[in-house]
Structures are given as structure tokens and as C-alpha cells.
C-alpha positions as a Markdown table, in Angstrom:
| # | Residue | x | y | z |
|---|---|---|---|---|
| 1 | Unk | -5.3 | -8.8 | -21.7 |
| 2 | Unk | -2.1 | -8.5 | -19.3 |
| 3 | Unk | -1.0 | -11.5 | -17.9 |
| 4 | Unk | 1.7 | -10.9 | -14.2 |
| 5 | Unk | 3.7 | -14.1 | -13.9 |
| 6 | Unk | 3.6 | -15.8 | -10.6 |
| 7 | Unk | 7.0 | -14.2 | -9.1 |
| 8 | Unk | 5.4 | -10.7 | -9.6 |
| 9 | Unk | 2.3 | -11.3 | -8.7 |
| 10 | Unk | 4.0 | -12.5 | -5.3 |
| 11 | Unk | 5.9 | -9.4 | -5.3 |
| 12 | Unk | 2.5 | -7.1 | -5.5 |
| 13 | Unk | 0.8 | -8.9 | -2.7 |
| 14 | Unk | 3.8 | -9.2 | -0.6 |
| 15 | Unk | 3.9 | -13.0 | -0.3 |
| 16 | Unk | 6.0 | -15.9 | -1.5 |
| 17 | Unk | 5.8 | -17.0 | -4.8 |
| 18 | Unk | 4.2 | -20.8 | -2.8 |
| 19 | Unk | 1.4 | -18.9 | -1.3 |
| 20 | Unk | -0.1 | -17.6 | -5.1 |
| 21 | Unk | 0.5 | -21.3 | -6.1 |
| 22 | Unk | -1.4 | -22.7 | -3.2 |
| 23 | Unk | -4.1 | -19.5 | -3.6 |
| 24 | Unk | -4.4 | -21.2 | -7.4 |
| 25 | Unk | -4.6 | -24.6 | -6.0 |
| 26 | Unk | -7.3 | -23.3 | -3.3 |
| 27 | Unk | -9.3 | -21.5 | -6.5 |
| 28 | Unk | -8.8 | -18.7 | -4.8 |
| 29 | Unk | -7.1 | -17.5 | -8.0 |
| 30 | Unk | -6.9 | -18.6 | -11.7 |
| 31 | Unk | -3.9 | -19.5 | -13.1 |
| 32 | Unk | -3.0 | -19.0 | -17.1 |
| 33 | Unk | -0.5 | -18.9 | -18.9 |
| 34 | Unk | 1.4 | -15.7 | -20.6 |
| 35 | Unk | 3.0 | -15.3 | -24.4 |
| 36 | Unk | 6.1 | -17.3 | -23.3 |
| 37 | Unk | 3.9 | -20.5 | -22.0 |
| 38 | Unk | 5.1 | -19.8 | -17.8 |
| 39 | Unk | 1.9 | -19.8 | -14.9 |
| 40 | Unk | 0.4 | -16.6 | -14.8 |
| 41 | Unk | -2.2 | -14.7 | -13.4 |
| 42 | Unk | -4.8 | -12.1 | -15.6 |
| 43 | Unk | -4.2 | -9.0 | -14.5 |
| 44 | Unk | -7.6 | -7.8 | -13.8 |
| 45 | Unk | -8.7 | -11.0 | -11.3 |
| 46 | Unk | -5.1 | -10.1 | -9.5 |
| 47 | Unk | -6.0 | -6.4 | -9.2 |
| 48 | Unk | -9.6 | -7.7 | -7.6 |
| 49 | Unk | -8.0 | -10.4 | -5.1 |
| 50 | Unk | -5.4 | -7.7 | -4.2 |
| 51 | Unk | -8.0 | -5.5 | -3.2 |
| 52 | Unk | -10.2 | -8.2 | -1.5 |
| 53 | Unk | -6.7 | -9.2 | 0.5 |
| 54 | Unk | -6.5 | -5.9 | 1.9 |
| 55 | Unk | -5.9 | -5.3 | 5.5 |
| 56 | Unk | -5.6 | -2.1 | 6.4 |
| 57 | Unk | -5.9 | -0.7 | 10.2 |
| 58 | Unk | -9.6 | 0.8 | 10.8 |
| 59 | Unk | -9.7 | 4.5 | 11.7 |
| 60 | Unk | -11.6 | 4.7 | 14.8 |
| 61 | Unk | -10.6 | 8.8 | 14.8 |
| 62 | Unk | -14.7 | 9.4 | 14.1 |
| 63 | Unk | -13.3 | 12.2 | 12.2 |
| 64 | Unk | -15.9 | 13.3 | 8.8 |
| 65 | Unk | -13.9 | 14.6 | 6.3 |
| 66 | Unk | -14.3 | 14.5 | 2.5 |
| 67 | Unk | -10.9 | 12.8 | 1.9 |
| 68 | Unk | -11.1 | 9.7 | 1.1 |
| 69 | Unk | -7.2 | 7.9 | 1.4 |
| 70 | Unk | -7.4 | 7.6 | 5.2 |
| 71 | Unk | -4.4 | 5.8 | 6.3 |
| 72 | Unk | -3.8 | 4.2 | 9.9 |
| 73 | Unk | -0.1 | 3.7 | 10.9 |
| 74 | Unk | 2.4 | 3.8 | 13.3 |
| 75 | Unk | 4.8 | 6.7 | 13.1 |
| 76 | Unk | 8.2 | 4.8 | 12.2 |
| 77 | Unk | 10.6 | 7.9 | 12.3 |
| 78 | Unk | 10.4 | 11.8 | 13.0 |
| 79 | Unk | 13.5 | 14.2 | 12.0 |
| 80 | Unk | 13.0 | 17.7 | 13.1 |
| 81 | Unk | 14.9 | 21.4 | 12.4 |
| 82 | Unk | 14.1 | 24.4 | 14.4 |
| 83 | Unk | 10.9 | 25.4 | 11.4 |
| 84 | Unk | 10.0 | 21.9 | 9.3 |
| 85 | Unk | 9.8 | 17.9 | 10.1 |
| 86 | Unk | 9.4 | 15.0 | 7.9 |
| 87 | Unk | 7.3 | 12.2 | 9.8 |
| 88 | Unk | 7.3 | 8.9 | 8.5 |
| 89 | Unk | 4.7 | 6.5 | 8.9 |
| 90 | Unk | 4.0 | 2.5 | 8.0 |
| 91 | Unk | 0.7 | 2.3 | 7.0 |
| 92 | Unk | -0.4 | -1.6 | 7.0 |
| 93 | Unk | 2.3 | -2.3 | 3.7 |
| 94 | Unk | 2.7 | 1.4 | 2.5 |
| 95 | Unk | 4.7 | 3.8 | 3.9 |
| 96 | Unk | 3.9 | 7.3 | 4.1 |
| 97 | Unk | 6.3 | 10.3 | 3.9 |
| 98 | Unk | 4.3 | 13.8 | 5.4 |
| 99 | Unk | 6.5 | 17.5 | 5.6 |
| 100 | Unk | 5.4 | 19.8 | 8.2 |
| 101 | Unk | 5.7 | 22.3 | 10.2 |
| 102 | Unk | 8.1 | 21.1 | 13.8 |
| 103 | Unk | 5.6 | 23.3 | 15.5 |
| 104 | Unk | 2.8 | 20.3 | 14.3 |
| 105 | Unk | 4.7 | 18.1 | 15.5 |
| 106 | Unk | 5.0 | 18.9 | 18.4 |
| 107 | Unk | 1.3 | 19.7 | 19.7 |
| 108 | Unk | 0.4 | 16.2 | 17.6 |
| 109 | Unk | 2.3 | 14.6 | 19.7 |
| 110 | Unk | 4.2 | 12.8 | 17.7 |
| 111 | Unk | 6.7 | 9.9 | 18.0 |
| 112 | Unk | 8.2 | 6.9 | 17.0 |
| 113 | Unk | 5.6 | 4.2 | 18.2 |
| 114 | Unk | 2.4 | 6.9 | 18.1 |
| 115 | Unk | -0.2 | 5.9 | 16.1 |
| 116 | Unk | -1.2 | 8.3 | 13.7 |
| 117 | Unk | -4.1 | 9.0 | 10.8 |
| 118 | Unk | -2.2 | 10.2 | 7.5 |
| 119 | Unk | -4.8 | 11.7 | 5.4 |
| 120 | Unk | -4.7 | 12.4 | 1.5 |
| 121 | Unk | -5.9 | 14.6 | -0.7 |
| 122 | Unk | -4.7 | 15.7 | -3.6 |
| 123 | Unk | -5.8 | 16.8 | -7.2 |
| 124 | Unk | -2.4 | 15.5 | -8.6 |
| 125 | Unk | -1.3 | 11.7 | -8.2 |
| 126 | Unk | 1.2 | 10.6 | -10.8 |
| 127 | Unk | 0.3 | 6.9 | -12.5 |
| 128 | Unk | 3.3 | 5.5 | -14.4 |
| 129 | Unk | 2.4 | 2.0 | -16.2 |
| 130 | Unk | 4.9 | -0.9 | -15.9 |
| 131 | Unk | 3.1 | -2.7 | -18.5 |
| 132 | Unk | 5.8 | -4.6 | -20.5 |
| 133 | Unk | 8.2 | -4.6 | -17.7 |
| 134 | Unk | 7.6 | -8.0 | -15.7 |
């Protein structure tokens, strides 16, 4: 069973290490404690509550599409040559990097401050573990 210490559970959820101790006090969480005896939280409820603390933007595009990592954000930063673009977005806590053409750019419309719809799909994610590293 893995066991994420209170500091890095903080880190994951992007809060202070005071709001997972109040979440513990509320019972919103469970607190344990790991091999060396220090407050922790199972892995498996953190992964659950992390998901459940989600807030992500709603995509009101009304756009079908068999993707299924639909991310809403505001385009933070657009560098352009005379053929390709990176566009950079800040999806709710994630940011997303896209490469395309300057040509897409342009008819999209896009700009610092636009909002934007970055949609994934891909057949190859790489998962690397960090288990034993916390």
C-alpha cells in the first residue's frame, strides 16, 4: 500500500501542506502513518479526493468527438515562424504545449488571452512511476 506524506500530497493537489491537515481534521481525508511513523495519506483515497477536487473549465464548444482529454484554457503564449507555431495553453492547473502549423493559427484566431479547447488523442502516453521517491 503506498503511503504520500502530507508535504507531497500538498504538492499533488496544489495546496499548502495546512489545507490537507485541515481536509484530515474535516474527514474529508484519512490520515496514516508511513514506514518512518510521519502523517500520511494512502495513496489510493488521495488519488480518489484528487479526482473528486477537480475543477476543470466546462467545454461549452458542443463539439462530438471521440476524444476524450478535452481541455479548456486560456492561451498563455503563441511564438510563430513564417511555416510552424507552438501555442501554449493553461488548462485549469495543467499546461498544455500544441505545435502547428502558423497558417492554424492564424484562421483559429489565436492569442494570448483567447480561450481555446486543446484536444488529446493519442495511442502513446508515457507513465513513469515515482514510487519510492517522496
Amino acid at each position: 500500500m503506498t503511503h504520500v506524506r502530507i508535504s507531497d500530497a500538498a504538492r499533488f493537489l496544489g495546496v499548502s501542506d495546512d489545507t490537507v491537515r485541515r481536509w484530515i481534521s474535516a474527514g474529508s481525508l484519512t490520515s496514516t502513518t508511513d514506514a518512518s511513523g510521519r502523517m500520511a495519506v494512502e495513496g489510493r483515497e488521495l488519488a480518489a479526493f484528487s479526482q473528486q477536487q477537480a475543477r476543470a473549465a466546462a467545454d461549452t464548444s458542443g463539439t462530438s468527438s471521440s476524444a476524450r482529454n478535452r481541455f479548456v484554457g486560456l492561451v498563455t503564449a503563441v511564438k510563430t515562424d513564417t511555416v510552424m507555431a507552438q501555442v501554449e495553453l493553461q488548462c485549469g492547473p495543467f499546461r498544455v504545449v500544441s505545435l502547428m502549423s502558423s497558417e492554424a493559427v492564424d484562421e483559429l484566431g489565436l492569442e494570448p488571452g483567447s480561450v481555446a479547447v486543446a484536444v488529446i488523442k493519442s495511442t502513446n502516453v508515457i507513465v513513469e512511476s515515482l514510487e519510492g521517491h517522496s
